[in-house]
PAZAPA-4460 file (N, C-alpha, C; in steps of 0.05 Angstrom, whole numbers, plus 32768, in hexadecimal, padded with zeros to 4 digits):
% residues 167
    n_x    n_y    n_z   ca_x   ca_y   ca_z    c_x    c_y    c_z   seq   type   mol
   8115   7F9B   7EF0   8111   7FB2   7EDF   8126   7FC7   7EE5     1      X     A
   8133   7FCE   7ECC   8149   7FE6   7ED5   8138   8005   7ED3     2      X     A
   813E   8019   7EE0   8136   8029   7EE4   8142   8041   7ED3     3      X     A
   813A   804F   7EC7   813F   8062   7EAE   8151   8075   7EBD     4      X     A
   816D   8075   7EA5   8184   8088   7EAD   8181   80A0   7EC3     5      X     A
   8184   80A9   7EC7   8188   80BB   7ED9   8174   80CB   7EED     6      X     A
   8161   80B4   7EF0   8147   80B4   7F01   814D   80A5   7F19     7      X     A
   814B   80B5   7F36   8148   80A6   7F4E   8130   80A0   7F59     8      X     A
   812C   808B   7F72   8113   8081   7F7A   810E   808F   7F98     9      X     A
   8112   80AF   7F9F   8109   80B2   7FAF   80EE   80BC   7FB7    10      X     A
   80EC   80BE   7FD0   80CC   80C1   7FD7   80D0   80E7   7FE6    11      X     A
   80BF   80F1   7FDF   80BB   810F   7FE2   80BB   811C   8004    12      X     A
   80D0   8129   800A   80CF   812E   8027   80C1   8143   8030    13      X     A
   80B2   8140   8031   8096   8154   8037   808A   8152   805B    14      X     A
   8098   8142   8065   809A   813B   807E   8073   812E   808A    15      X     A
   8071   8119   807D   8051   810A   807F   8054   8104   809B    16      X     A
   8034   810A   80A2   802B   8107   80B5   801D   80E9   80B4    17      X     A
   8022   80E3   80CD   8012   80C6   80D9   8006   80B6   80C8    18      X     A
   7FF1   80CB   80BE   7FD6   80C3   80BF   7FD6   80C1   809D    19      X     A
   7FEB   80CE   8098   7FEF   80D5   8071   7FEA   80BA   8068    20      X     A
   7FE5   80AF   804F   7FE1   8099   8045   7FFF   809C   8025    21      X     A
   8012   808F   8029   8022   808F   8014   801C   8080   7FFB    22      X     A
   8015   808B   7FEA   800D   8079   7FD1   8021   8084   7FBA    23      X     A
   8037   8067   7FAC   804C   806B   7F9B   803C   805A   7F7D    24      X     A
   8038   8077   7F69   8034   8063   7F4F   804B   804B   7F42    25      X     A
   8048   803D   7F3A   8056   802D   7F31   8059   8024   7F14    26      X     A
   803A   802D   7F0D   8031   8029   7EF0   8022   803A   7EE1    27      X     A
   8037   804C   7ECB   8030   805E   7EC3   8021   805D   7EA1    28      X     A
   8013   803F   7E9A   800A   8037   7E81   7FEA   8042   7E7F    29      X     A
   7FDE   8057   7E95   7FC6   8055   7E8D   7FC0   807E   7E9D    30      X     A
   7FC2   808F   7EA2   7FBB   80A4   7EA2   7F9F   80A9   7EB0    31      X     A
   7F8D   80A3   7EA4   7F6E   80A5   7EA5   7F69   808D   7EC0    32      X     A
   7F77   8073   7EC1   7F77   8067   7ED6   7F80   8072   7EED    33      X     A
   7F92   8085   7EEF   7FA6   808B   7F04   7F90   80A2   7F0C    34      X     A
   7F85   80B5   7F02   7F77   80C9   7F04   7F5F   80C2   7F0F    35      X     A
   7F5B   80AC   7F11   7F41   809D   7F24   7F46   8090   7F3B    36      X     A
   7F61   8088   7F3B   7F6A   8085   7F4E   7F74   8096   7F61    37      X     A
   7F81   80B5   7F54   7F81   80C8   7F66   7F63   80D0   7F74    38      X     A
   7F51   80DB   7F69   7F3C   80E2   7F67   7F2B   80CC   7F7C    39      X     A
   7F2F   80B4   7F81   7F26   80A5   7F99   7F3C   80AD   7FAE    40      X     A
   7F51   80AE   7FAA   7F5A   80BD   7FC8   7F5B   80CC   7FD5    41      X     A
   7F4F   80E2   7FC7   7F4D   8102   7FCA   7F2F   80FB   7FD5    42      X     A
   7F22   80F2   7FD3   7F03   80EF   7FDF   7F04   80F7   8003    43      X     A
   7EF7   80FC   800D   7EF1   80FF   802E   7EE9   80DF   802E    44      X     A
   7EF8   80D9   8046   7EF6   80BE   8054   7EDD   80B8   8071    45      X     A
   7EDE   80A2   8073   7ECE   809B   808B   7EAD   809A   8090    46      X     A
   7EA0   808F   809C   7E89   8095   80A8   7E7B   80AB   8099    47      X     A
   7E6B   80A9   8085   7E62   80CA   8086   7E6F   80D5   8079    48      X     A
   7E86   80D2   806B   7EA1   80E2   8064   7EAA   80FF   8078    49      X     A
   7EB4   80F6   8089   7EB2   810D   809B   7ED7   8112   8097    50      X     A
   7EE5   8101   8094   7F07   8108   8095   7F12   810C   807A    51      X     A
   7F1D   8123   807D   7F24   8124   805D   7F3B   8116   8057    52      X     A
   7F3E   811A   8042   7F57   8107   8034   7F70   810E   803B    53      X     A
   7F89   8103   8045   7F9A   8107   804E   7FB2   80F2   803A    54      X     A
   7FB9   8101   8025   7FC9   80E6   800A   7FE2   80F8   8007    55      X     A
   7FFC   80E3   8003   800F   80EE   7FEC   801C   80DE   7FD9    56      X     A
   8019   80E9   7FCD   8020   80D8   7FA9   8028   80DC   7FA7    57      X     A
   803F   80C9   7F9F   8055   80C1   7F8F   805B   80C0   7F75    58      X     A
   8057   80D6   7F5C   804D   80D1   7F4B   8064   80D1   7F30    59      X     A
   807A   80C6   7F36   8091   80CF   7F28   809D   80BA   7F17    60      X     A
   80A5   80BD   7F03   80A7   80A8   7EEE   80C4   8096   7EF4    61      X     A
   80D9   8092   7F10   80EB   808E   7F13   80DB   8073   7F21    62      X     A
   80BC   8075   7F2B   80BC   8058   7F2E   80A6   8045   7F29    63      X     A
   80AA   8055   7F0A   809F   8039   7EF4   80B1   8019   7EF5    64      X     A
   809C   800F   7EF6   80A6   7FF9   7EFD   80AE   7FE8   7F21    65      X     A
   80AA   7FF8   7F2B   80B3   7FF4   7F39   80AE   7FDA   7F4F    66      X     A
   80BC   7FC6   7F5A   80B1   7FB3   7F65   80A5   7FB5   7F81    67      X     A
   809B   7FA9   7F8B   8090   7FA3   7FAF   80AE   7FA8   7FC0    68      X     A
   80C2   7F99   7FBD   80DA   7F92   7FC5   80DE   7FAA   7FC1    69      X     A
   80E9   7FB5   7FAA   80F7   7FD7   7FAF   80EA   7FE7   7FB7    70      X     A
   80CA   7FE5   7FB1   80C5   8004   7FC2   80CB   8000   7FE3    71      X     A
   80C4   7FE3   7FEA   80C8   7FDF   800E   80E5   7FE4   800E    72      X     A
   80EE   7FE3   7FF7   811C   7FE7   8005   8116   8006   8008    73      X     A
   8103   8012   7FF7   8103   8036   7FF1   80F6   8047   800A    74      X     A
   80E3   8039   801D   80D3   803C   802C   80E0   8031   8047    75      X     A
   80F6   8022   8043   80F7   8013   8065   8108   8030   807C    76      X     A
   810B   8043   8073   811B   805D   8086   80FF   806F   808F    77      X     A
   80ED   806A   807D   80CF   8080   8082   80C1   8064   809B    78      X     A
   80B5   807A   80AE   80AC   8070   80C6   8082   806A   80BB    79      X     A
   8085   805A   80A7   806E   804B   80A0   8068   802F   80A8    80      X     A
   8050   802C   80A8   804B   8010   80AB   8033   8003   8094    81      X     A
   8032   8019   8080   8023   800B   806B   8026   801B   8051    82      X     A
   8031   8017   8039   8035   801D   8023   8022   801B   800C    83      X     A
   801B   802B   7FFA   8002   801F   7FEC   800D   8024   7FCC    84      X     A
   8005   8011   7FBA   8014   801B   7F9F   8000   8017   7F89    85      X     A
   800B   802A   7F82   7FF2   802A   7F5F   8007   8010   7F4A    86      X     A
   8001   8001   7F51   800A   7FF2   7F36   7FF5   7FE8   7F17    87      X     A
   800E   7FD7   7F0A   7FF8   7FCD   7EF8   7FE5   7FC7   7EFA    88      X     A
   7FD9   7FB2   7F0D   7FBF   7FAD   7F1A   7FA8   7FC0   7F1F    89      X     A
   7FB8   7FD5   7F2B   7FA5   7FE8   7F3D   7F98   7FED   7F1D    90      X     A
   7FAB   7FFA   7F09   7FA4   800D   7EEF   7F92   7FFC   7EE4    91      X     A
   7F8B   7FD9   7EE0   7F81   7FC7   7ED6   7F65   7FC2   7EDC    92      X     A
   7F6A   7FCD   7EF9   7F4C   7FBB   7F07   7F39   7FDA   7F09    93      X     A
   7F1E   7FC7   7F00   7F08   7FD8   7F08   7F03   7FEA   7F20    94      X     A
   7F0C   7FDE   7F3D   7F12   7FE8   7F4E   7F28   7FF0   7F58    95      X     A
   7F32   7FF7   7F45   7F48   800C   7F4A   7F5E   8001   7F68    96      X     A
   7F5A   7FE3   7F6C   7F62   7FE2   7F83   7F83   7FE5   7F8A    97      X     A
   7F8A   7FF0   7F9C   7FAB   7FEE   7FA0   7FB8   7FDD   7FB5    98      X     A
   7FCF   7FD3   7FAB   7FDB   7FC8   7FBD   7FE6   7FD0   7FD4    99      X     A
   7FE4   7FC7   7FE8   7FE9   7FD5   8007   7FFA   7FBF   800E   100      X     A
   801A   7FC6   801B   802C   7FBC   801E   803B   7FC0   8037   101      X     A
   803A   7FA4   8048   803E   7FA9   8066   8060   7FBD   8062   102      X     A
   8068   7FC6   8077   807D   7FD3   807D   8090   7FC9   808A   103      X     A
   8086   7FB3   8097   8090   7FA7   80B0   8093   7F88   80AF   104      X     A
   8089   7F82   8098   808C   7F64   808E   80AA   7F53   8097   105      X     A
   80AC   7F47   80A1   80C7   7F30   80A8   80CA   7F18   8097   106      X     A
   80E1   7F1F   8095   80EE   7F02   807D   80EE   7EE2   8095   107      X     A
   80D9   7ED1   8095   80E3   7EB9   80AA   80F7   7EA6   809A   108      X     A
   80FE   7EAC   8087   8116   7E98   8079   8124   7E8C   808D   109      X     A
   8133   7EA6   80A1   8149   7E9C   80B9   813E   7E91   80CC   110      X     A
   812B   7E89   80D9   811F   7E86   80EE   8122   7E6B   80EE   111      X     A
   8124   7E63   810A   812B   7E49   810E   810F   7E3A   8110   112      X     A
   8110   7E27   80FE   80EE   7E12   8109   80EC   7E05   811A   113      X     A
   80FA   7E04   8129   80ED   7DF5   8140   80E3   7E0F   814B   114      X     A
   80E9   7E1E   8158   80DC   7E37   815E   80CA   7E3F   815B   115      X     A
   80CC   7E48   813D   80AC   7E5B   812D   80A6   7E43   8119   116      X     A
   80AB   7E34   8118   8099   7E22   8108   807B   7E32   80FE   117      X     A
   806A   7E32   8112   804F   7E47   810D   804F   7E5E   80F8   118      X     A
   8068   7E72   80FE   806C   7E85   80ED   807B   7E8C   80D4   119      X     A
   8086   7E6D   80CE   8091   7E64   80B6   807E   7E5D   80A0   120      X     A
   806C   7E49   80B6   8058   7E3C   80A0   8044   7E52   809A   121      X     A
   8040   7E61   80AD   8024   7E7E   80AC   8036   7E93   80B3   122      X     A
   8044   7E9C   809D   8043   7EBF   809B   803C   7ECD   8099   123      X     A
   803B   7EE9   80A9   802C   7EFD   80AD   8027   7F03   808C   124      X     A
   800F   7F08   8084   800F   7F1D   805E   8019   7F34   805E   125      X     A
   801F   7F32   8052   8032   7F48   8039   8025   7F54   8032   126      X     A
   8013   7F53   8020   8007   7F6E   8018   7FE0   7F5B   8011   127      X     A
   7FDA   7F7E   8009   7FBF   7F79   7FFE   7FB0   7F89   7FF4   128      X     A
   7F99   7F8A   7FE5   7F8B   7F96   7FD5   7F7E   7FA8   7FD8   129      X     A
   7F79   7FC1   7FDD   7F61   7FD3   7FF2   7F58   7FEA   7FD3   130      X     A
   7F43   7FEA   7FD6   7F38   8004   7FBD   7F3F   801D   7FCC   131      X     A
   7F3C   8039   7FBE   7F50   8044   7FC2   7F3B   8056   7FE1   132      X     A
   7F21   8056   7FE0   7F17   805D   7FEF   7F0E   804D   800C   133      X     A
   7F2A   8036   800E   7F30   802C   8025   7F47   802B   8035   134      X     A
   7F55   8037   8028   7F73   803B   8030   7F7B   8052   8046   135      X     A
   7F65   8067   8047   7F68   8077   8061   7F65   805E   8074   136      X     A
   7F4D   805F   8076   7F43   804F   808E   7F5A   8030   8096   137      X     A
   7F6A   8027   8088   7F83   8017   8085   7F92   8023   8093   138      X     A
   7F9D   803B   808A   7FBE   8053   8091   7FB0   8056   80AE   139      X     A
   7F9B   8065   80BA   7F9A   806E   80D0   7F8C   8053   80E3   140      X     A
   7F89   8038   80DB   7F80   8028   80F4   7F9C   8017   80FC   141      X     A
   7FB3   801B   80E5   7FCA   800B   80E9   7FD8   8017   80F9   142      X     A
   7FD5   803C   80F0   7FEE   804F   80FF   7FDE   8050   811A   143      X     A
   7FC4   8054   8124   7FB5   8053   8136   7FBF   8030   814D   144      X     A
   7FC5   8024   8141   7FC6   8001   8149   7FA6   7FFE   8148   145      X     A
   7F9A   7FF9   8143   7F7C   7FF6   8147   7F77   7FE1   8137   146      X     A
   7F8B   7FDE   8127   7F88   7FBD   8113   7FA6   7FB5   810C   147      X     A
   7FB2   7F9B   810C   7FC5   7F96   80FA   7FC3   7F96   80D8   148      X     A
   7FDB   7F90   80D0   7FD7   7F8F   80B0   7FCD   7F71   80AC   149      X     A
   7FD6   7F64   80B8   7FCB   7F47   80B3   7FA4   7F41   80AE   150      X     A
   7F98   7F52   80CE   7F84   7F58   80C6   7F75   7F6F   80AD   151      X     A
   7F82   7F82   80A3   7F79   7F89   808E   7F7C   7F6C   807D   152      X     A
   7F8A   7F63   8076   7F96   7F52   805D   7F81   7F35   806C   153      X     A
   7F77   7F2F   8075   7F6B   7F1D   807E   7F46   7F1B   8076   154      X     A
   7F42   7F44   8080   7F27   7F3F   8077   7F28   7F52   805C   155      X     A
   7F3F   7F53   804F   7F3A   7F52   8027   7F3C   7F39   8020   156      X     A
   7F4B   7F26   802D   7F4A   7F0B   801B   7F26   7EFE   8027   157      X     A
   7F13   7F10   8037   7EFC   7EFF   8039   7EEE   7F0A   8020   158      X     A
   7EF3   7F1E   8015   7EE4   7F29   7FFF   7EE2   7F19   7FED   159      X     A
   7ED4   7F14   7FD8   7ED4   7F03   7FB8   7EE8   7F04   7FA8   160      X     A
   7EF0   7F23   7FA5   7F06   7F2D   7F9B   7F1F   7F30   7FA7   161      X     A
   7F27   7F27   7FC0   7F40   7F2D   7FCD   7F49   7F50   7FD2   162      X     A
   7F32   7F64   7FD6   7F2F   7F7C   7FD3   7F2A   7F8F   7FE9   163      X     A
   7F36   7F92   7FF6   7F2C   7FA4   8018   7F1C   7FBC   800C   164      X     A
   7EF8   7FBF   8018   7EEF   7FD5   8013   7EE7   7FDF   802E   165      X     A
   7EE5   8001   802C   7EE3   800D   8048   7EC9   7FF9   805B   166      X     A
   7EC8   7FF4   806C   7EB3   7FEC   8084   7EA2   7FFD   8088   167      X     A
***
């Protein structure tokens, strides 16, 4: 997808903290979708709802369209380890779910098999599905180490839906 004349794909230097959760729209076909999807991230998080919402949105029409691959080329200089994007999907699905996209993902294309054989045949996931009122609790157990991404993406694929909801 080419990207409309004289529109760039950067992300807002507002200088995010740790704990911030980066969420980049991607799909701007639905309005009333996106507004429910803000509106679940703005919610107080946790236990009780005791932590408030800590989000910044991306909300700029330079990245309509935008793929997995470019926003991680747009994101690999920001000191993240989890990306979350409103795409088509997200605007589609009843649960509003978004895609959460490792940061840190490795290409094993080059890797020799005799070696990693293991990590050729089983690569770490890439991404996965979380509603929007699971994605704190994601941003701060990854920036925390308290979970890998693999395990988020492990217990959304136990769900019915392939869908991470808060614990």
């Amino acid at each position: 997808m080419t990207m409309p004349e004289g529109l760039e794909r950067v992300l807002p230097e507002t200088g995010r903290d740790l704990f911030d959760v980066l969420i980049i729209r991607t799909d701007f076909s639905d309005d009333e979708s996106w507004s429910a999807v803000v509106e679940g991230l703005r919610r107080p998080w946790g236990p009780g709802a005791e932590f408030p919402a800590s989000v910044q949105l991306v909300d700029a029409p330079a990245w309509s369209g935008a793929t997995a691959d470019e926003v991680l080329a747009a994101v690999v200089a920001e000191d993240l380890s989890v990306v979350f994007l409103a795409d088509r999907e997200t605007m589609q699905s009843p649960t509003r779910a978004l895609l959460a996209l490792s940061t840190v993902w490795e290409d094993s294309s080059g890797l020799d098999p005799l070696y990693y054989q293991e990590l050729i045949e089983s690569p770490e996931p890439r991404d996965f599905r979380a509603v929007p009122a699971a994605v704190h609790g994601v941003q701060v157990d990854l920036a925390l180490g308290n979970v890998d991404f693999a395990e988020c993406a492990g217990t959304a694929s136990e769900e019915p839906d392939q869908v991470l909801r808060p614990i």
